[in-house]
VOFIKE-504002 format. One record per residue (C-alpha): residue in three letters; x, y, z. Coordinates in nm, 4 decimals. Layout:
<rs>
<r><residu>ALA</residu><px>X</px><py>Y</py><pz>Z</pz></r>
...
</rs>
This chain:
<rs>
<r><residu>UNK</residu><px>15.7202</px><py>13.5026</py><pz>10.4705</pz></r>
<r><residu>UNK</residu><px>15.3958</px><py>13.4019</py><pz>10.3178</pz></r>
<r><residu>UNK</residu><px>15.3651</px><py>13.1564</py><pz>10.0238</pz></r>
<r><residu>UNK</residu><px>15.0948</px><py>13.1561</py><pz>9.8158</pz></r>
<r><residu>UNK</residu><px>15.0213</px><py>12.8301</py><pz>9.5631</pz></r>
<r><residu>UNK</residu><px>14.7794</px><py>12.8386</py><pz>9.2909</pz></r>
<r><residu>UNK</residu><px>14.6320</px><py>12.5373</py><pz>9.2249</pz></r>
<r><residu>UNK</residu><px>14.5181</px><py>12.4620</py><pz>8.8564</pz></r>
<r><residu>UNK</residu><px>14.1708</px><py>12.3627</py><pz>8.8599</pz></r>
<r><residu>UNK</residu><px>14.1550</px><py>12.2586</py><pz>8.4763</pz></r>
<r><residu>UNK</residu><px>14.3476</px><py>11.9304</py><pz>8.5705</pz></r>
<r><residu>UNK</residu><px>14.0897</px><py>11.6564</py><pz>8.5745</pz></r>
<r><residu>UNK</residu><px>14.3633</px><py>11.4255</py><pz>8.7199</pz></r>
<r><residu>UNK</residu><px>14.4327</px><py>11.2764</py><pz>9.0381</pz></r>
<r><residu>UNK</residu><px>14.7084</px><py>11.0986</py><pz>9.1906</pz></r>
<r><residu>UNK</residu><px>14.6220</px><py>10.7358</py><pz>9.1007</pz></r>
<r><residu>UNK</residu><px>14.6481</px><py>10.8250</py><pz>8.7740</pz></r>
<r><residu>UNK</residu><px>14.9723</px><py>11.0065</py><pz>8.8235</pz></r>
<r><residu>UNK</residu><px>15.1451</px><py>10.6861</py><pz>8.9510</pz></r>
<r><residu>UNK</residu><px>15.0117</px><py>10.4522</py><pz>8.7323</pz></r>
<r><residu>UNK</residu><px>15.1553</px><py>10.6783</py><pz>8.4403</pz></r>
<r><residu>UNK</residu><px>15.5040</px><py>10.6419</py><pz>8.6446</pz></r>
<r><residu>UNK</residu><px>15.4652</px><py>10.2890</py><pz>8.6885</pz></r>
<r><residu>UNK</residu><px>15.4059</px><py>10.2324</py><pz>8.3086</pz></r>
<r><residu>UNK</residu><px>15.6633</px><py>10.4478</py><pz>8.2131</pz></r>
<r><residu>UNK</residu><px>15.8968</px><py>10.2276</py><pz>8.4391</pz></r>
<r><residu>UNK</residu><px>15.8167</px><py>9.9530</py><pz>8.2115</pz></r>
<r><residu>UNK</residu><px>15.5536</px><py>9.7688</py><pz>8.5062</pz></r>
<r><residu>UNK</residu><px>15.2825</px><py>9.4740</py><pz>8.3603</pz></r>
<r><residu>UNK</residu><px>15.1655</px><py>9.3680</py><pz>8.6473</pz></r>
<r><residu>UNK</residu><px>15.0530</px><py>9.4994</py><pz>9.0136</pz></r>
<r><residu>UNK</residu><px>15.0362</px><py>9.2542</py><pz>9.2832</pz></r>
<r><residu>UNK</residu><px>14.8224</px><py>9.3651</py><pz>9.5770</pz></r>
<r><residu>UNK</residu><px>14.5925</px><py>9.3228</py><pz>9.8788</pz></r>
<r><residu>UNK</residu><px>14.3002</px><py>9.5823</py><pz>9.7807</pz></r>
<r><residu>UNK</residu><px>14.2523</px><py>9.8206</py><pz>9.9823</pz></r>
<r><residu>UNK</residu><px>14.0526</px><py>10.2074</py><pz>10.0090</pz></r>
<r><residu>UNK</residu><px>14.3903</px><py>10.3364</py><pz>10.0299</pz></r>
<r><residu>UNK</residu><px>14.5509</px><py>10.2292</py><pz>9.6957</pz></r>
<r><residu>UNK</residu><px>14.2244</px><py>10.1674</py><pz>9.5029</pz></r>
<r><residu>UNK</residu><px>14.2847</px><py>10.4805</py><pz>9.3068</pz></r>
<r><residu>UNK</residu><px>14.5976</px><py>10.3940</py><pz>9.2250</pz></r>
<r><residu>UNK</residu><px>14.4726</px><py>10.0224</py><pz>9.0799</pz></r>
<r><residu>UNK</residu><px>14.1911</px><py>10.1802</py><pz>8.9151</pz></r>
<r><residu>UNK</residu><px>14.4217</px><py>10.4263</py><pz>8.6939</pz></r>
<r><residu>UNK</residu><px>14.6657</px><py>10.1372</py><pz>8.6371</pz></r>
<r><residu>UNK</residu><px>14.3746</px><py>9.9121</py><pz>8.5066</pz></r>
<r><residu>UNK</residu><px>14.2673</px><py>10.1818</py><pz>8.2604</pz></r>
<r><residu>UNK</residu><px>14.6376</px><py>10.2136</py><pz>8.1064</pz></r>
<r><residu>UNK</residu><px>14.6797</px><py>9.8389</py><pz>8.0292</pz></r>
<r><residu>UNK</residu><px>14.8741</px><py>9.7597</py><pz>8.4012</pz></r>
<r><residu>UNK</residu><px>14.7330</px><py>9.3863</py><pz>8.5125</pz></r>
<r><residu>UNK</residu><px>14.5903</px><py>9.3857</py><pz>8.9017</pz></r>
<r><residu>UNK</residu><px>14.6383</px><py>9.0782</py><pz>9.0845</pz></r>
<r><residu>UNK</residu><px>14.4158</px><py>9.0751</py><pz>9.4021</pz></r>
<r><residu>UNK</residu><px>14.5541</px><py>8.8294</py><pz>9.6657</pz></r>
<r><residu>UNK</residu><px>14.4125</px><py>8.7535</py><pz>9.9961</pz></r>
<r><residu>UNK</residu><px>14.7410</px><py>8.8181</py><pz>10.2072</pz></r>
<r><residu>UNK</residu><px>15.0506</px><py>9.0573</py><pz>10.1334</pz></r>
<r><residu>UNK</residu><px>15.3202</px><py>8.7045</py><pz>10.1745</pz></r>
<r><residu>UNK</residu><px>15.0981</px><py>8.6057</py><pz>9.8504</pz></r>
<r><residu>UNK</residu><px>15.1408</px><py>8.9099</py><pz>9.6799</pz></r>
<r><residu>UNK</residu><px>15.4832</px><py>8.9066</py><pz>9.7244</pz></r>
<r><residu>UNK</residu><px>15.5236</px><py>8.4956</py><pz>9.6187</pz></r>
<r><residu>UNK</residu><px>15.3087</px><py>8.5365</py><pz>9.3184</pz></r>
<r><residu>UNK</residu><px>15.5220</px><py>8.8387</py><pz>9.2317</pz></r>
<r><residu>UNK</residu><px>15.8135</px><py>8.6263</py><pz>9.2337</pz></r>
<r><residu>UNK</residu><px>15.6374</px><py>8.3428</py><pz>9.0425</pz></r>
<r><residu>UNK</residu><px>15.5964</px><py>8.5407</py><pz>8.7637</pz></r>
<r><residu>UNK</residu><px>15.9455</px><py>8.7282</py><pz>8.7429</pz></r>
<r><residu>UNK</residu><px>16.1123</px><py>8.4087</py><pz>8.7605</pz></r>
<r><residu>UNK</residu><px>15.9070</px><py>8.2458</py><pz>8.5189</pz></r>
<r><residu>UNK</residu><px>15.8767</px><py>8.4970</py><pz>8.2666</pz></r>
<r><residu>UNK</residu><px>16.2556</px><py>8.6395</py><pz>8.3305</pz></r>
<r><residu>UNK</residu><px>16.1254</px><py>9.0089</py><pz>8.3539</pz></r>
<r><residu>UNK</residu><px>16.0975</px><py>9.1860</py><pz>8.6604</pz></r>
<r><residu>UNK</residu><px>15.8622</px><py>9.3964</py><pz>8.5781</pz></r>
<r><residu>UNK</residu><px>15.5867</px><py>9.3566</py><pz>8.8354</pz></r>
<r><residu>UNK</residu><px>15.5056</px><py>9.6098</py><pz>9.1544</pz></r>
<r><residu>UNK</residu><px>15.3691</px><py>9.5116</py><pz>9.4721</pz></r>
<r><residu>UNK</residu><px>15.1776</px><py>9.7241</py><pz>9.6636</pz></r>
</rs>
């Protein structure tokens, strides 16, 4: 069996901006990362939509600072990546 895909080329989307639409539509204010090539699309797109980046210099930080602010804010709306 052979499956064929068409791919529609009048998108001018890509995937970065796909999640960051999921991520704000899940209610997310912040990001809490370690930048990287891999996800920079992703923060990009999210930065564009309103979604706060918070660059760290280690992953443990990410993940502290993330908890900092659900704790003191009482939302958890925050993502770490």
């Amino acid at each position: 069996m052979v499956l064929y895909l068409q791919v529609d080329t009048g998108l001018n989307r890509h995937g970065g901006e796909l999640v960051a639409d999921t991520l704000k539509a899940h209610g997310v204010k912040f990001i809490f990362t370690l930048t990287g090539g891999h996800i920079s699309p992703i923060l990009v797109a999210s930065e564009k939509i309103g979604i706060r980046v918070v660059d760290t210099r280690h992953e443990v930080t990410a993940v502290f600072a993330a908890d900092a602010v659900a704790r003191l804010t009482g939302k958890k709306v925050y993502c770490v990546l």
